[in-house]
N, C-alpha and C positions, 0 to 999 in steps of 0.2 A: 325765392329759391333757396333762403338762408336753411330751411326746413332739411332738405334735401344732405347742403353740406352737412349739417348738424346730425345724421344719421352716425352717420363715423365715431359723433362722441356718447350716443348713445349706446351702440353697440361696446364701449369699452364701459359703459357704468354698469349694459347689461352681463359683458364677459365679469366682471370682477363681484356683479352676485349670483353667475354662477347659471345663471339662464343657457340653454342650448348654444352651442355656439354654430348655428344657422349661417353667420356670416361667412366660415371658413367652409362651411361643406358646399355651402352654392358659390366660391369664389369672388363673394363681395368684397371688392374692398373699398372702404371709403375715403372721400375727399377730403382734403386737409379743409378744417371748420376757417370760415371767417371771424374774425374781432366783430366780436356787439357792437352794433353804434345805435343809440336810442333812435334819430330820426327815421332811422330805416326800418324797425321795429314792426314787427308782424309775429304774434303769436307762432312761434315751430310748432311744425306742422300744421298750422292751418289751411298751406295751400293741397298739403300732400291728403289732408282731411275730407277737405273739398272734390279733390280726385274723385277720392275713392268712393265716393256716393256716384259717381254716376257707369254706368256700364263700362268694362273694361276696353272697347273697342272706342269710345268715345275719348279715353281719358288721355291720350297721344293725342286727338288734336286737339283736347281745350291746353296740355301744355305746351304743344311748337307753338299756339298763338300766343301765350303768356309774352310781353315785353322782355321781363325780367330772363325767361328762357332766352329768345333771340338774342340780347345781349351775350350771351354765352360763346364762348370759342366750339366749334362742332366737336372737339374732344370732349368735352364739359357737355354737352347739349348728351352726347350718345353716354357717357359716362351716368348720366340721371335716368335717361330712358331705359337701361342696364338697372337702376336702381329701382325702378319706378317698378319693372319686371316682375324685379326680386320682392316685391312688398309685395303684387299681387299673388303672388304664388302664395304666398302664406297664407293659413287658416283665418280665420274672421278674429278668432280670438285674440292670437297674434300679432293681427295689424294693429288690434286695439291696446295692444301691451304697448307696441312702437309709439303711438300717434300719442299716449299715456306719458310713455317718457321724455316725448321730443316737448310735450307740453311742460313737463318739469322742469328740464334742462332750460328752458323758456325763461322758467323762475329764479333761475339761478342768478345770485348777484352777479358784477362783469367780472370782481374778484376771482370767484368758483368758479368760472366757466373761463375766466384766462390759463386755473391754475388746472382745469379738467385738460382744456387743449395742450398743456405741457406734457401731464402728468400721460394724455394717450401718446404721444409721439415717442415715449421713454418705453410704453406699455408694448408696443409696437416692435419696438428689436429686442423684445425679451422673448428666445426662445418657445414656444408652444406649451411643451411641460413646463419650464418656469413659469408660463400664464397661468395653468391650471392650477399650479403650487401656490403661486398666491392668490390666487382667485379662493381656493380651501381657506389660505389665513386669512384674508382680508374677512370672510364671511365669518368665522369664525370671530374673530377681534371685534367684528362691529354688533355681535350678540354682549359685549361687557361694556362698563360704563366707561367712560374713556381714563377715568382713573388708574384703571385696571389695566385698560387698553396700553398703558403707557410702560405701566409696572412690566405685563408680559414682554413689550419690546424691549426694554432693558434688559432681559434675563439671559444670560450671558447660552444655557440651553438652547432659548429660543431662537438667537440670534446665530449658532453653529449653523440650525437647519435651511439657512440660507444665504446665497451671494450676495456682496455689499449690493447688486441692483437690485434685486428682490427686496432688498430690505427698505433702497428711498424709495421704490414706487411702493413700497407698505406705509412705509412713515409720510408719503405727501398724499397719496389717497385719504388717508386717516387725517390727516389736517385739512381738509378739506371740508369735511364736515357735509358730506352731500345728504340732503333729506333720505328717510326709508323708502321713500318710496321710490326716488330716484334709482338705488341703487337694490331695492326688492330686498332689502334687510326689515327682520324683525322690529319691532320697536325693543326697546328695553325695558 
């Protein structure tokens, strides 16, 4: 079920390059992610993987029988079946963007994914426009090399066009160092 939590950090790697923002027009909102713990270790998204190959009227009961579902509190239980919804509504393509990211996020050291889980709960009470504003910078920044990247955050310009919040979810997004593809950035 980590899969599922982990939606919520996906959608902030996918808000900040800039992909549709899908989750505010259907009124998703995601679960706070759990801490990694290796024993527990299942590829993200491989259960929600597995879903979705089989008929969508099937895919509600193989997850109420899932163990790991019934553990759930019935807020958390309808809370995913609400999420589970929300994935099938999406085009085939799109599921394959999601199930793409959840498996990156997957790869990410426990470092990047402690410092993803901070950086979206910060990303979270920034204003709508201030998302989209740095969602523009951040995309922008991460087409230079980080040399450069560093030089523009310095630039006393650069730094007017935004509130000191804007500026640390710029500056720890960017230290972060998320792969391109994570984050649907160009290579350089």
């Amino acid at each position: 079920m980590r899969c599922w939590r982990s939606i919520g950090i996906a959608a902030l790697a996918a808000a900040l390059c800039g992909a549709p923002a899908m989750a505010q027009r259907r009124g998703f909102r995601p679960m706070r992610p759990r801490p990694f713990h290796a024993e527990n270790h299942r590829p993200l998204g491989s259960g929600l993987d597995r879903l979705s190959r089989l008929p969508p009227k099937q895919q509600e009961k193989v997850l109420r029988k899932d163990p790991a579902f019934q553990r759930l509190s019935p807020a958390q239980q309808q809370q995913i079946l609400h999420r589970l919804q929300w994935f099938q509504s999406l085009p085939p393509q799109r599921q394959q963007q999601v199930l793409r990211r959840l498996h990156d996020l997957g790869e990410l050291t426990p470092e990047q994914r402690k410092g993803l889980e901070n950086l979206f709960q910060d990303w979270r009470k920034l204003p709508v426009a201030d998302r989209q504003t740095v969602r523009r910078a951040y995309a922008n920044l991460r087409r230079l090399p980080p040399d450069q990247q560093q030089e523009r955050m310095n630039d006393p310009n650069f730094q007017q066009r935004f509130t000191p919040a804007q500026l640390d979810v710029l500056r720890r997004a960017l230290a972060l160092q998320l792969p391109n593809d994570l984050v649907g950035a160009k290579p350089n």
